[in-house]
C-alpha positions as CSV (number, residue, x, y, z in Angstrom):
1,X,119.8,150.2,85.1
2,X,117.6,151.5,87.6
3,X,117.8,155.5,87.7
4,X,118.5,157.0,91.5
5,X,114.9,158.3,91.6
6,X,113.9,154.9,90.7
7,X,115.6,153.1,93.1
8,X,114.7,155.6,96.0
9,X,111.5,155.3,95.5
10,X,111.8,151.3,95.1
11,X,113.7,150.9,98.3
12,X,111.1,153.5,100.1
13,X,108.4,151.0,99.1
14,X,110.7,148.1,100.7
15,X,110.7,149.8,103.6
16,X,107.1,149.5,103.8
17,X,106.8,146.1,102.7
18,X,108.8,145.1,105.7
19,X,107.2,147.7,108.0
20,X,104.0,146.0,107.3
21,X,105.8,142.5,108.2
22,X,106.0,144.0,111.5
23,X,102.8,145.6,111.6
24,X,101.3,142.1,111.2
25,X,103.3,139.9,112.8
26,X,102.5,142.5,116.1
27,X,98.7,141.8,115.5
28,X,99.0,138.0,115.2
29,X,101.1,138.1,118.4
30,X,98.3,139.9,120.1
31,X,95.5,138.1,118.8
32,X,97.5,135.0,119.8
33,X,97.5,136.2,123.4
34,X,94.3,136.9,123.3
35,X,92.8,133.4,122.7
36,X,92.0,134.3,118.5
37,X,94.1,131.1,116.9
38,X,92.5,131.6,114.0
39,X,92.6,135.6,113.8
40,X,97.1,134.9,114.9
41,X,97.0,132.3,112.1
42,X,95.9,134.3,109.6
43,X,97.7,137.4,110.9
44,X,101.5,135.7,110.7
45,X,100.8,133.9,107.4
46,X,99.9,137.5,106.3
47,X,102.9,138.9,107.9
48,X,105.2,136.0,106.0
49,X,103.4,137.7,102.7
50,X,104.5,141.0,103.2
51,X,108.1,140.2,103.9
52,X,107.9,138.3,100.7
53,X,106.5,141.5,98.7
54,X,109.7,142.8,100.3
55,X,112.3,140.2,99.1
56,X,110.8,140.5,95.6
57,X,111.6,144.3,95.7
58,X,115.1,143.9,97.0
59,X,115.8,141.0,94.4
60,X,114.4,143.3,91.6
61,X,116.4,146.4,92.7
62,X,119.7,144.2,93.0
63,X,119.0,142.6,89.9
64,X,118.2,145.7,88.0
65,X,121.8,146.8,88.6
66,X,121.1,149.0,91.7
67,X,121.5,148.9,95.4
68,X,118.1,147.0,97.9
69,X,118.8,149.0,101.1
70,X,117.6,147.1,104.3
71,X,116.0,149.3,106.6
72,X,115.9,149.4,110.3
73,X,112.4,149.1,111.4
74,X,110.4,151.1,113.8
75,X,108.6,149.5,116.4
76,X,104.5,148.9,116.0
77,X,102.1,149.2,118.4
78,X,101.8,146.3,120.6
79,X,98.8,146.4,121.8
80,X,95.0,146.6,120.6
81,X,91.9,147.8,121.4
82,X,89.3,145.2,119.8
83,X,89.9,142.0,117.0
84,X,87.2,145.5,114.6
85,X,90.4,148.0,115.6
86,X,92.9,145.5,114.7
87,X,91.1,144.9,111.5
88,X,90.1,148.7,110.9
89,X,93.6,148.9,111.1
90,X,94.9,147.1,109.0
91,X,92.9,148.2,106.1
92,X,93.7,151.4,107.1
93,X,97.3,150.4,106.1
94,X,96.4,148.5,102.9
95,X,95.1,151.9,101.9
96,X,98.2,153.8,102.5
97,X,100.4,151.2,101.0
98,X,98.5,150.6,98.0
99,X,99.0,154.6,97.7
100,X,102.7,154.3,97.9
101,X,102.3,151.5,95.5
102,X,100.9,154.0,93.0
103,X,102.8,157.2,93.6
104,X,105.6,154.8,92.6
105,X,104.2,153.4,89.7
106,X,103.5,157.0,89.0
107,X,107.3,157.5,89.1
108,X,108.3,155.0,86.5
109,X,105.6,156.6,83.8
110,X,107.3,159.7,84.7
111,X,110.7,158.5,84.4
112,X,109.9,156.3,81.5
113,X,111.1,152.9,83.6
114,X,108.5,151.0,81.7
115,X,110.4,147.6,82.9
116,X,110.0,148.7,86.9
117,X,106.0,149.7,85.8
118,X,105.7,146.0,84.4
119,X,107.5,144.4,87.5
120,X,105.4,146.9,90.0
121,X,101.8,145.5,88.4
122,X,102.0,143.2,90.1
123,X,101.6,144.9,93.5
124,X,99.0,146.8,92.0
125,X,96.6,143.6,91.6
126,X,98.7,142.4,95.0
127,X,97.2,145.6,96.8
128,X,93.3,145.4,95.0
129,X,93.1,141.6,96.3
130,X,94.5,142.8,100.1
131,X,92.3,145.9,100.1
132,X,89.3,143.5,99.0
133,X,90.2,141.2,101.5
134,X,90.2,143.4,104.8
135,X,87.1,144.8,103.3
136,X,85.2,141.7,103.9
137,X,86.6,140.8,106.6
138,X,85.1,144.5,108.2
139,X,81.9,143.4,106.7
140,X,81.9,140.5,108.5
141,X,82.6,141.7,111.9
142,X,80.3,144.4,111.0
143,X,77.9,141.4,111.0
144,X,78.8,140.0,113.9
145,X,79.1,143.2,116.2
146,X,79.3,142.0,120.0
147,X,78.1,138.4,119.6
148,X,80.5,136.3,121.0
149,X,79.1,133.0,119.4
150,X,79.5,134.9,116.1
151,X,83.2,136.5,117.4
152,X,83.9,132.5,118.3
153,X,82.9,131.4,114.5
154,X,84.7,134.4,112.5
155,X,87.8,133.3,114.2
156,X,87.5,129.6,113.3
157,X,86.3,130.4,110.2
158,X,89.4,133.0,109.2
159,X,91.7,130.4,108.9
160,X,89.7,129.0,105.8
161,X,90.6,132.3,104.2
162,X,94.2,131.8,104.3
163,X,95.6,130.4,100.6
164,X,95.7,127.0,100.8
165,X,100.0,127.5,99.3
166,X,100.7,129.4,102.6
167,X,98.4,126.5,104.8
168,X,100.3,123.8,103.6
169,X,103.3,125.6,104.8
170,X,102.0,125.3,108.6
């Protein structure tokens, strides 16, 4: 039985989960419009991901004997500046979420849930290997700066980063 600290916190974090379905799923539709197939690709597979993380969290809630709230969702932005900002971006949110991610875990330890701290490892490695990921990608555009040949490649060359599970699912 989950306690009602427990489960605010773990529906908080579903929240975000979903709120970064969104937040992706808004990039790959702008990169999409913007010619990027490659960048969109990656973007919605990513965006599939998160609302994944989210199902996991309201399955583990509901089957822990408490109650998965599904939250509205605000609106993101629309609109970018630059395929770097989209990207800067986005790690920017890895970072936040992969704070959330801990304050919770923080929470069990506290609460002595050591069965939600087991389950929530998971999105401790999870957020490492996303936080990794956006990092290299920023290296890479870092590389590139305002080549367009380069600009052309990355985008190809980003859909060989997505897992080949989720390719085979296209």
């Amino acid at each position: 039985m989950l306690s009602p600290k427990i489960e605010e916190a773990l529906n908080a974090q579903i929240k975000i989960e979903a709120d970064s379905s969104q937040f992706y799923l808004a990039m790959a539709s702008w990169a999409e419009s913007e010619g990027l197939n490659g960048t969109s690709r990656f973007l919605y597979l990513h965006s599939d991901e998160e609302r994944a993380h989210m199902l996991k969290l309201v399955r583990f809630v509901n089957e822990r004997g408490g109650s998965a709230v599904i939250p509205a969702l605000d609106a993101p932005p629309h609109t970018f500046d630059s395929l770097n900002g989209v990207f800067e971006k986005l790690l920017s949110h890895e970072e936040f979420v992969t704070q959330k991610i801990n304050e919770l875990v923080h929470i069990c330890l506290e609460e002595k849930d050591y069965t939600t701290h087991n389950f929530m490892q998971w999105y401790v490695s999870e957020q490492i290997e996303e936080e990794a990921l956006a990092r290299t990608i920023m290296d890479k555009l870092s590389l590139i700066g305002n080549d367009k040949g380069g600009l052309y490649l990355f985008d190809r060359d980003l859909e060989l980063l997505v897992p080949q599970d989720n390719a085979a699912a296209q």
